[in-house]
Every structure is written in structure tokens, then in C-alpha cells.
C-alpha positions as CSV (number, residue, x, y, z in Angstrom):
1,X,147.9,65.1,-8.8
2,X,148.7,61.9,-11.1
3,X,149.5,59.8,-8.1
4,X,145.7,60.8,-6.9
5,X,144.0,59.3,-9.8
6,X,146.5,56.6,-10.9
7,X,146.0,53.1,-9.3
8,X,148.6,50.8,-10.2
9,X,146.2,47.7,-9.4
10,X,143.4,49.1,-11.3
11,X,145.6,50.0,-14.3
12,X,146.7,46.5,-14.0
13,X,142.9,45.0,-14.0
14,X,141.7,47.3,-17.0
15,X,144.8,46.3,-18.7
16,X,144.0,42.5,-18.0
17,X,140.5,43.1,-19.2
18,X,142.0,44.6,-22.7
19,X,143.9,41.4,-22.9
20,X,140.7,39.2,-22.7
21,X,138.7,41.8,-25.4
22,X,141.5,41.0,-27.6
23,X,141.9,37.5,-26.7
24,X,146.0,37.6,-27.2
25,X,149.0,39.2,-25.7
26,X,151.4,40.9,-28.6
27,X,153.1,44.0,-28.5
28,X,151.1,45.8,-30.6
29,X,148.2,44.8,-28.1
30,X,150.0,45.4,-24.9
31,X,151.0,49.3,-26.3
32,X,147.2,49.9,-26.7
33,X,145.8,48.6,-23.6
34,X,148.5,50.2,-21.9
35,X,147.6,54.0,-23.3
36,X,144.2,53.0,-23.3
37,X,144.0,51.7,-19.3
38,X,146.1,54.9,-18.4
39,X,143.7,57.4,-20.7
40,X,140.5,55.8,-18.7
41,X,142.5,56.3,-15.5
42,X,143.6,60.1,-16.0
43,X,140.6,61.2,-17.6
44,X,137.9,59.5,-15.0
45,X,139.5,59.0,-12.0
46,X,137.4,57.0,-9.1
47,X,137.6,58.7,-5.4
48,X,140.2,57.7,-3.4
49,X,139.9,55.7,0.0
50,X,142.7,55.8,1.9
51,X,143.3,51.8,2.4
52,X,140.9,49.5,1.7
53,X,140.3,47.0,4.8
54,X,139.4,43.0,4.7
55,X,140.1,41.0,7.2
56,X,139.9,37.7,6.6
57,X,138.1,35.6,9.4
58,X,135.4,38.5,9.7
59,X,135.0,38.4,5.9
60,X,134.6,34.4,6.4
61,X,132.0,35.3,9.1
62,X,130.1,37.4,7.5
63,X,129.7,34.9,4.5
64,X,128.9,32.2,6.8
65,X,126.5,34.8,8.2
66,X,124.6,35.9,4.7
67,X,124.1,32.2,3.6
68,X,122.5,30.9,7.2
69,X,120.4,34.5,6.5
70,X,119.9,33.8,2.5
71,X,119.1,29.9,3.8
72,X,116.3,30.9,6.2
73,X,115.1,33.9,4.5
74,X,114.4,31.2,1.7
75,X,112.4,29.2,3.8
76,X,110.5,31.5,5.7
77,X,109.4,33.5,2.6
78,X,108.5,29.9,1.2
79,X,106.3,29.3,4.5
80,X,105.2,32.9,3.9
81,X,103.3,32.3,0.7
82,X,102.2,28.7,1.2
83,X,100.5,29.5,4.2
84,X,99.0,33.2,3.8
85,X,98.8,33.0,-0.1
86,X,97.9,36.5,-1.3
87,X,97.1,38.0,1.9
88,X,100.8,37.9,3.1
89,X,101.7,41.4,4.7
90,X,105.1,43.4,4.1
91,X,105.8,46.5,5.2
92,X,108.6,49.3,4.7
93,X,110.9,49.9,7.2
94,X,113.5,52.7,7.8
95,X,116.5,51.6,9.1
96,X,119.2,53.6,9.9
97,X,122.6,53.6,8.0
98,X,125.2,52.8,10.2
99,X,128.7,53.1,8.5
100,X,129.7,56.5,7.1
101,X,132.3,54.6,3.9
102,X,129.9,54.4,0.7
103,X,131.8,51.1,0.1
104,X,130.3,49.7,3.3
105,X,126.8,51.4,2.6
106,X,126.1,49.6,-0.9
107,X,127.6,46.0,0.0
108,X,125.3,46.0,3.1
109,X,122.1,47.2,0.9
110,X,123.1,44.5,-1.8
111,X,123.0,41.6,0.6
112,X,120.0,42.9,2.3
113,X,118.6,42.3,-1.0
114,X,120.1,39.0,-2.0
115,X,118.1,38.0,1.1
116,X,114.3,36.8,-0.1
117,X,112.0,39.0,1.3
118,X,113.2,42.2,1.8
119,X,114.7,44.4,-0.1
120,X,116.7,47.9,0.0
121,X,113.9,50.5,-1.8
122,X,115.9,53.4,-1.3
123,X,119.6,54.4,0.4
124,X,118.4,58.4,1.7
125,X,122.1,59.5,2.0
126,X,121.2,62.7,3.5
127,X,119.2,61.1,6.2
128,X,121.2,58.0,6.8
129,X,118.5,55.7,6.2
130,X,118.0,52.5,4.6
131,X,113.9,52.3,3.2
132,X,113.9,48.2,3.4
133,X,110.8,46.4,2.1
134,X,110.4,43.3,4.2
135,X,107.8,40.5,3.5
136,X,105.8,38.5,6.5
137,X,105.8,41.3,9.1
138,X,102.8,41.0,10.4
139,X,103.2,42.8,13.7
140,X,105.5,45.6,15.6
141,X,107.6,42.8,16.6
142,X,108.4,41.0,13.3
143,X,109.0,44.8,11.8
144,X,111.5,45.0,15.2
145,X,113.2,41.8,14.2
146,X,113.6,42.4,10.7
147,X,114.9,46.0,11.4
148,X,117.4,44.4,13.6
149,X,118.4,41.5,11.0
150,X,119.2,44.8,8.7
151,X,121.5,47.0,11.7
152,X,123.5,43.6,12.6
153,X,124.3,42.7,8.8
154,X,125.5,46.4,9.0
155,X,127.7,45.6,11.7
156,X,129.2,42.5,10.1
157,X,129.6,44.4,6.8
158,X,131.3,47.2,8.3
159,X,133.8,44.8,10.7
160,X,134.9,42.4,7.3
161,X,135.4,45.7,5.0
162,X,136.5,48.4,7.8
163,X,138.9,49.4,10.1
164,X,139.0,48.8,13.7
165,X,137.5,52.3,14.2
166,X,135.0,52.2,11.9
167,X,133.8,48.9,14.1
168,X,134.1,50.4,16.9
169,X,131.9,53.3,15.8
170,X,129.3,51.2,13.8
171,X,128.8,49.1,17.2
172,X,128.0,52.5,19.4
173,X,125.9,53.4,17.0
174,X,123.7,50.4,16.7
175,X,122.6,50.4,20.2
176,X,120.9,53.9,19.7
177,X,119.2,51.8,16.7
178,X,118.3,48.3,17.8
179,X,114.6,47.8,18.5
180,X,114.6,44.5,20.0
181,X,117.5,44.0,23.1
182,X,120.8,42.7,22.1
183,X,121.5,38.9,22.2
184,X,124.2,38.1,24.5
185,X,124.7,41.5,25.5
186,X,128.1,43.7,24.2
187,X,130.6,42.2,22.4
């Protein structure tokens, strides 16, 4: 049961964060943090995952990703207001949740709403659906497009945090879920 809710790297992070709320290292400091990191871990344990996935040239892809989408986002929404002024049109979309891992789930929602003009309303966990406000749709298409932009940030999420099998499975599902056809075809 204590090897369930003890992690030894976030005992050493809340024990590093003592350090810094203390702003020294002594003895007396070290016994404290120690009993008090170990107190925080025993009494409110975090779930478990069993391994915690990142691979390193999909995490630098889907950075690379994110900024060209944060990048254009910024423009478009720019273009957005200039040229339709108050009368610019949004709508709410429901997109479906592609990765079963909560860890995958709320990175994916925060960087859909890093991205300027849309946002994540509402994660139904039930339901497996994103609610996504997007600005500028102004037609079936655009609400296609930006549905899409939502499933494939999923997919990129999913194969720099997850396993190969949770890739695999996040790429069958999106084809069910894509509203526009797939550039390039399968990967």
C-alpha cells in the first residue's frame, strides 16, 4: 500500500519546494521538509499511472506544431476582428475526446485554449466530448476545419505523452471523427 502512494520523484520535488519556502538547506530544515513531503504524500496520495510516456522528437513536434497553430490562430483572429468588427461569428463545437489517459485529455484542452480563438467550454467526461468555442466560423466548412484542427492536436498530444498503443488507438479513432478528409491520407 505505501509503495502505491509514495513517489520517490515527487517526494523529491515537494522536498525541493520546502527548500526554496525556507530559502536554506540545514538540518533542522531538511528533517522538516522531509516529514512534511512524506505526511502530504501518505495522507493525499495522486492516482497512479503506470509509466508516464514522452518521447522526445514527437514532444518536439508537437511544440513546433502548437506555435505554427498559436502563430496563425493569432493572425487569423486578428483578420477576424479588423475586417468583420462586431459582427464576427463563433460557434460551439463538440468534438469528440479522443484519448482515454486524463493526462492526455487536459494537456490537449489547455492548448486548444492557448490557441486565440477557440477555447475548451467544457470537457463532458461521460460523453467524451470536448464543447470548443471557436471564433470566425462562418460556415459548415470553417466549423469542419476547426473541428478537425481540435481531433489532430489530439492526435499529436496523445503520440508525444502516450504509448505506442494509445497512438495507435487515438489514430483509429479519429477517422470515425474527422469531418473534412485526411491530408495525405494514413500515416
Amino acid at each position: 500500500m505505501i509503495r502505491q502512494r509514495f513517489s520517490l520523484t515527487m517526494f523529491v520535488w515537494l522536498l525541493l519546494v520546502w527548500f526554496l519556502l525556507w530559502g536554506s538547506v540545514d538540518p533542522f530544515i531538511v528533517l522538516t521538509g522531509a516529514v512534511v513531503a512524506l505526511g502530504v504524500l501518505l495522507l493525499f496520495p495522486l492516482p497512479t499511472r503506470p509509466g508516464l510516456f514522452v518521447r522526445p522528437l514527437r514532444l518536439l513536434r508537437l511544440v513546433v506544431f502548437v506555435v505554427a497553430d498559436l502563430t496563425a490562430s493569432a493572425f487569423q483572429t486578428a483578420w477576424f476582428v479588423l475586417r468583420y468588427g462586431r459582427s464576427v461569428r463563433q460557434a460551439v463545437l463538440s468534438v469528440p475526446v479522443l484519448s482515454d489517459r486524463d493526462h492526455a485529455v487536459v494537456a490537449a484542452a489547455n492548448m486548444v485554449s492557448l490557441t486565440p480563438g477557440k477555447f475548451v467550454l467544457q470537457i463532458d467526461r461521460q460523453r467524451g466530448i470536448y464543447y470548443v468555442y471557436a471564433l470566425g466560423v462562418r460556415s459548415a466548412r470553417e466549423a469542419a476545419r476547426a473541428h478537425d484542427q481540435v481531433l489532430e492536436l489530439q492526435i499529436r498530444v496523445v503520440e508525444a505523452l502516450g504509448s505506442a498503443q494509445e497512438a495507435a488507438t487515438v489514430r483509429d479513432r479519429v477517422a470515425a471523427a474527422r469531418r473534412t478528409p485526411a491530408k495525405g491520407g494514413a500515416r
